[in-house]
VEXKOL-19334 format. One record per residue (C-alpha): x, y, z; residue number from 1. Coordinates in Angstrom, 1 decimal. Example, Ala and Ser with C-alpha at 12.3 -4.5 7.8 and 13.67 -1.06 7.14 Angstrom:
! VEXKOL-19334
12.3,-4.5,7.8,1 $
13.7,-1.1,7.1,2 $
***
This chain:
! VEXKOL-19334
156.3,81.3,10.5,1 $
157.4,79.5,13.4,2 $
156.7,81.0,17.5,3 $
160.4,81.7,17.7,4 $
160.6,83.6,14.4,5 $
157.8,85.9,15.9,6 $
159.2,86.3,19.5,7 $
161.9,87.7,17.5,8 $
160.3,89.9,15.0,9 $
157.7,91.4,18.0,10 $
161.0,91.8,20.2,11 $
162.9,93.8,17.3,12 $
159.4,95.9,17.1,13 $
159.1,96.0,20.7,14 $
162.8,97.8,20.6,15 $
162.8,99.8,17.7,16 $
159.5,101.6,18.4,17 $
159.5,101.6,22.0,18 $
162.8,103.5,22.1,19 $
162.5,105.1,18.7,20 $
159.2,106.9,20.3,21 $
161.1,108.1,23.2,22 $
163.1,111.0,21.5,23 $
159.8,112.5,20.4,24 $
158.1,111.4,24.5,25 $
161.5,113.5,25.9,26 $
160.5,116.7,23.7,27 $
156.5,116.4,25.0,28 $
157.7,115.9,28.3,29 $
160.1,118.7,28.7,30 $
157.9,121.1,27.4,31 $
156.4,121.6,31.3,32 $
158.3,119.3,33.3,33 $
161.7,120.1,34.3,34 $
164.0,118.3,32.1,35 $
167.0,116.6,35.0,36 $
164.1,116.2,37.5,37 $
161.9,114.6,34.9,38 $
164.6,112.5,33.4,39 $
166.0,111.4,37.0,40 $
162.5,110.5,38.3,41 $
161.7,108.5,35.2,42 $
164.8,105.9,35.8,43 $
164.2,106.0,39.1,44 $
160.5,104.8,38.7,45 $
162.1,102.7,35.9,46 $
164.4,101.2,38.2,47 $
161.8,100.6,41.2,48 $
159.3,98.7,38.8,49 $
162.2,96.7,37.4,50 $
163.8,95.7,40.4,51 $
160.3,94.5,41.8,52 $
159.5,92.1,38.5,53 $
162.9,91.0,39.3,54 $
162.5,89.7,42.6,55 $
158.7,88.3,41.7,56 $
160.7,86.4,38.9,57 $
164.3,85.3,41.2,58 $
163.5,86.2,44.3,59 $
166.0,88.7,46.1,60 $
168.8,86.6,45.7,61 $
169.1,87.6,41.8,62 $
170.4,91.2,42.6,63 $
173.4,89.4,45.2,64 $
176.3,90.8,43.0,65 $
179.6,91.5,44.4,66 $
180.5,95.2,45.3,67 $
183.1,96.0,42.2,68 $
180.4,94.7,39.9,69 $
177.3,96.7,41.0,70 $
179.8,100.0,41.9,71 $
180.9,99.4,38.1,72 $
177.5,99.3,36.4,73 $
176.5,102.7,38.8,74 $
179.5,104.3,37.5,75 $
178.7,103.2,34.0,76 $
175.0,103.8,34.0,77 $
175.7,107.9,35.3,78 $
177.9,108.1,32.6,79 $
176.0,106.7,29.9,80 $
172.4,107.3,31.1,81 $
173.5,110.5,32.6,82 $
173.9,111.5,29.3,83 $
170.0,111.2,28.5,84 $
169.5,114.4,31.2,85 $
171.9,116.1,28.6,86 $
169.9,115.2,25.8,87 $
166.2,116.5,27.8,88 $
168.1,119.7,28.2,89 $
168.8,120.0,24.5,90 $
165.2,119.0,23.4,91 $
164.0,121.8,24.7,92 $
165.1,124.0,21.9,93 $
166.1,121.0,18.9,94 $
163.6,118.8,17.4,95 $
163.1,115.3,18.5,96 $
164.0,114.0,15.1,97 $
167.7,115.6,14.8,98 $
168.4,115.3,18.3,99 $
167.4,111.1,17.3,100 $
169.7,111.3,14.4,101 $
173.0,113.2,15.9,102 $
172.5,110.8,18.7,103 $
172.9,108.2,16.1,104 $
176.5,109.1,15.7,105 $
177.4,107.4,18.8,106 $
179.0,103.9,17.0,107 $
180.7,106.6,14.5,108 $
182.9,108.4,17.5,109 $
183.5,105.1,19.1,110 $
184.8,103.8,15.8,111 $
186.8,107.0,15.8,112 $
188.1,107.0,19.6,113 $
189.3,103.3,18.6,114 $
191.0,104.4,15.8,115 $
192.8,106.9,18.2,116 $
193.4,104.1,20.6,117 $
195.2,102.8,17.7,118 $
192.5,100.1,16.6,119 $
192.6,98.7,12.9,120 $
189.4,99.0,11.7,121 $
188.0,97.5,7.9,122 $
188.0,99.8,4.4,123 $
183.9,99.3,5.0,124 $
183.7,100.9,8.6,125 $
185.9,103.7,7.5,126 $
183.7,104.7,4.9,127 $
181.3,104.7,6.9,128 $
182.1,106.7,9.7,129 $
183.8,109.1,6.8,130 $
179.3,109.3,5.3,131 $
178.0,109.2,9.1,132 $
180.0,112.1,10.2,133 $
178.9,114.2,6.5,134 $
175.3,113.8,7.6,135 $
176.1,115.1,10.7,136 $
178.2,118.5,9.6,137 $
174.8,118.8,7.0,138 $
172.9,118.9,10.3,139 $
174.7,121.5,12.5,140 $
177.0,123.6,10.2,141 $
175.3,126.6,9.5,142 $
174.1,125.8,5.9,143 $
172.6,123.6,7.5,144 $
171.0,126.2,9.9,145 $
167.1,124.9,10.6,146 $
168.5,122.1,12.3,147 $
168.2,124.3,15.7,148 $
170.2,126.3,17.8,149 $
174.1,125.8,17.1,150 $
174.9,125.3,20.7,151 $
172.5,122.8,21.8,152 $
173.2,120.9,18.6,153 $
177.2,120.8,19.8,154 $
175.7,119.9,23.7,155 $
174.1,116.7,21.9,156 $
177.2,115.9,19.6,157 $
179.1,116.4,23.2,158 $
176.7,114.0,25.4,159 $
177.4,111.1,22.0,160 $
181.0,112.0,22.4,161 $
180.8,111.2,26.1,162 $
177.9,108.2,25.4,163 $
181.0,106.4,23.1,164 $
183.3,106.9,25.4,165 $
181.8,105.5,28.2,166 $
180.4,102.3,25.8,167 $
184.1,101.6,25.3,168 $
184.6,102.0,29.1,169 $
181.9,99.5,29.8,170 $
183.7,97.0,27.9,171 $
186.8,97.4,30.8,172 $
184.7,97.0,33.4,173 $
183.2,94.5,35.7,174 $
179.6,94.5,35.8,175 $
177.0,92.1,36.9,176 $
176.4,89.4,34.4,177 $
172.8,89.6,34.4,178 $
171.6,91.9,32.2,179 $
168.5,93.5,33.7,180 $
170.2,93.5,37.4,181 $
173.0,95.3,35.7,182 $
170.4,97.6,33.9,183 $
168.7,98.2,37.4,184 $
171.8,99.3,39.2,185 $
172.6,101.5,35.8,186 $
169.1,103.0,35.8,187 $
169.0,103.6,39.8,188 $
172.5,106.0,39.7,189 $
171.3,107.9,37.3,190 $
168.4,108.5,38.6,191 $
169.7,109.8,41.6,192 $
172.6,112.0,40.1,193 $
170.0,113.8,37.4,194 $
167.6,114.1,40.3,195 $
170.5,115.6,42.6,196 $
171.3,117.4,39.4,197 $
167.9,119.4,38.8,198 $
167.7,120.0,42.5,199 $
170.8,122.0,42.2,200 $
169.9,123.8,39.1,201 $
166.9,125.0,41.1,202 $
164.3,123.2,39.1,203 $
162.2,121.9,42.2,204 $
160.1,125.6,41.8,205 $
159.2,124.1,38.3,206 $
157.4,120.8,39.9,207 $
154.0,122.4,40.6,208 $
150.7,120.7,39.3,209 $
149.4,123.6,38.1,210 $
152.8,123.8,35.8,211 $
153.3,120.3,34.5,212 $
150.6,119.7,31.5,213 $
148.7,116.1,31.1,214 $
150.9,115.7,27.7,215 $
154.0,115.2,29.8,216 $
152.6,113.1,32.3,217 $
151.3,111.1,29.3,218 $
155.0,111.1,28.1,219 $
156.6,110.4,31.7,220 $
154.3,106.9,31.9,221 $
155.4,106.4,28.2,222 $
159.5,106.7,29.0,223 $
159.2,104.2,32.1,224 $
156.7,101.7,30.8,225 $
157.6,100.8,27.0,226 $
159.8,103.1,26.8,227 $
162.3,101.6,29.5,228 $
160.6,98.2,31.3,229 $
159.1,96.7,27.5,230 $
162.4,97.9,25.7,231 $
164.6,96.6,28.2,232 $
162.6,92.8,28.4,233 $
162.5,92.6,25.0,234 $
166.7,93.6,24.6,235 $
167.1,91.4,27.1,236 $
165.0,88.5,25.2,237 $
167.2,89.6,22.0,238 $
170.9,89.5,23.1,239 $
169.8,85.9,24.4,240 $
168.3,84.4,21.6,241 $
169.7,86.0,18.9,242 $
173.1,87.1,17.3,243 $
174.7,90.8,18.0,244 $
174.2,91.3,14.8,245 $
170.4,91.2,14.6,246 $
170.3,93.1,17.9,247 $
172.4,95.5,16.3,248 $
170.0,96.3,13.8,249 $
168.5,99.1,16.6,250 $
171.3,101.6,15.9,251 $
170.0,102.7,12.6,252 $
166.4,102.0,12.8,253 $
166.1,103.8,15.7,254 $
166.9,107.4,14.5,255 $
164.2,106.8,11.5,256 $
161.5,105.7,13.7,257 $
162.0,108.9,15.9,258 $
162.1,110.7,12.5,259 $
159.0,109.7,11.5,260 $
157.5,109.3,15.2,261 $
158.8,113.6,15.5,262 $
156.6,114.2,12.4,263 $
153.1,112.2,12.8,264 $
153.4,113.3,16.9,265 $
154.4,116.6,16.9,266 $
154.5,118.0,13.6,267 $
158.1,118.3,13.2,268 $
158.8,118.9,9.3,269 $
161.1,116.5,7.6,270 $
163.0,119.3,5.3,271 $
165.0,118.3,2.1,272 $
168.4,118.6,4.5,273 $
167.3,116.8,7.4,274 $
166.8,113.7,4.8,275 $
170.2,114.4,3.6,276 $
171.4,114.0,6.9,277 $
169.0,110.7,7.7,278 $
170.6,109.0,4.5,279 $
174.3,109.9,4.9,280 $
174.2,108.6,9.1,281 $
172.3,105.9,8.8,282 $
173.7,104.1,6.1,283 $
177.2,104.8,8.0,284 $
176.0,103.4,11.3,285 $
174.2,100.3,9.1,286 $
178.3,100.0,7.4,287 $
179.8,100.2,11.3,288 $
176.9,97.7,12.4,289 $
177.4,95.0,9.8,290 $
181.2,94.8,10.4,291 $
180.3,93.6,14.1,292 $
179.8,89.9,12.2,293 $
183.9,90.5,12.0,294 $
185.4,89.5,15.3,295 $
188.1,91.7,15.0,296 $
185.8,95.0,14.1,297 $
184.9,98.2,16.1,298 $
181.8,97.1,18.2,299 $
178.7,99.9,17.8,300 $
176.3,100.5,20.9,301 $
173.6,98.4,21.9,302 $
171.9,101.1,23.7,303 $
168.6,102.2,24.3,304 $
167.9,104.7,22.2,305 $
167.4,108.4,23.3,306 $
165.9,108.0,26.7,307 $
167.0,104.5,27.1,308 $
170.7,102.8,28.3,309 $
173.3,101.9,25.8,310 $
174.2,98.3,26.5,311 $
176.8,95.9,25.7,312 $
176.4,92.1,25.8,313 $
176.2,92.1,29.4,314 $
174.0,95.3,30.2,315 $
172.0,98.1,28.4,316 $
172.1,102.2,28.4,317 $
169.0,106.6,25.3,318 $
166.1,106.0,26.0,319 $
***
């Protein structure tokens, strides 16, 4: 096997499991820490050690993007990574694996806003969307009950409503053409708005030492090293060197590893339903995915998993 065969193959591992493990890091970390606080401080540390390997690497002048680009990729990154604090909320109370695998939905409702925009999608992508969106009423109708709580199951199928629609946004709007600067800018303003965020909700009497266990310290380091600085290099590495398609490949891996990740971490049990439900969404996000090789099909995320950014060709945004 040749040495760019397995830069690929260890940046493909690099992504799915660094980003895959981050649904199951969010639900250790939230346990003590104080889920917009945490989630704010972890970009913003993110987006400190990023920005520092970036000027080692290009020196300051890399991050001299023009004002419409780098107010674009803030906007951008609060919707999109803002979306994440949403997410730390909800994993308080819903599993790391189902909270992975309705977050999965996210290239299903951008399919489906594009049909509503009036986009032509293919007989494939369709079907599809029609399986994703079965394994997702398996997961949170009430038959379906052991999922968790109905309402913070509908406040995650909200925050990948509003994670699709702010992918298809992304696509309108100018944003620095270097990916990890981009990321950076993304990471830094959502930082700050989920850290304004938990201020205002009061969580800064939740902060204490004496409150926050070891575990989710553990997990915090976890989310901003591999989690967010590995992941992103290696995305980065990817969507250079290889075809969207490969790249791609993230969407539907993803939910599994967290699947999997949920039940050897934390003992989450893998019920006969919630394997229903894994079957059903990821083969419709693997039917969206494939159809990107079509020039004229519905483009899924390239995002970062549940903690990191969902990206497009230019920048990322989960996990």
């Amino acid at each position: 096997m040749n040495t760019g065969r397995w830069r690929t193959l260890a940046a493909l591992g690099t992504v799915y499991l660094a980003w895959g493990g981050t649904y199951p890091a969010i639900r250790v970390m939230v346990r003590t820490a104080p889920p917009l606080l945490s989630t704010g401080a972890r970009f913003l540390a993110a987006a400190a050690l990023l920005s520092g390997c970036l000027v080692l690497t290009g020196g300051r002048g890399r991050f001299a993007v023009g004002r419409r680009s780098a107010l674009g990729a803030a906007a951008i990154g609060t919707v999109i990574l803002g979306d994440i604090g949403l997410l730390a909320l909800a994993e308080q109370e819903v599993e790391a694996g189902i909270a992975a695998l309705i977050i999965a939905s996210v290239p299903l409702w951008i399919v489906l806003l594009r049909v509503l925009a009036r986009d032509r999608p293919g007989p494939s992508t369709l079907a599809g969307v029609g399986l994703g969106f079965g394994g997702v009423a398996v997961l949170i109708l009430p038959a379906g009950g052991a999922a968790g709580p109905l309402g913070w199951l509908v406040v995650l199928l909200a925050a990948a409503v509003v994670e699709a629609g702010g992918q298809i946004a992304s696509q309108r709007t100018r944003l620095p053409a270097d990916l990890l600067v981009s990321t950076t800018l993304q990471l830094l303003a959502a930082g700050a708005v989920l850290a304004l965020a938990g201020v205002a909700a009061g969580e800064l009497g939740d902060v204490g030492a004496a409150r926050v266990s070891t575990d989710a310290l553990i997990a915090f380091a976890y989310l901003v090293i591999p989690g967010s600085l590995l992941a992103y290099g290696a995305f980065a590495w990817l969507l250079a060197h290889q075809p969207i398609s490969v790249v791609a490949t993230y969407a539907y891996v993803n939910p599994v590893v967290a699947l999997l990740a949920g039940r050897i971490v934390l003992g989450e049990q893998i019920t006969p339903t919630a394997m229903i439900a894994t079957a059903a969404i990821v083969t419709g996000v693997a039917l969206v995915v494939r159809d990107t090789r079509r020039p004229d099909a519905a483009q899924p995320p390239r995002r970062g998993g549940g903690g990191g950014p969902v990206a497009s060709d230019r920048r990322p945004v989960s996990g």
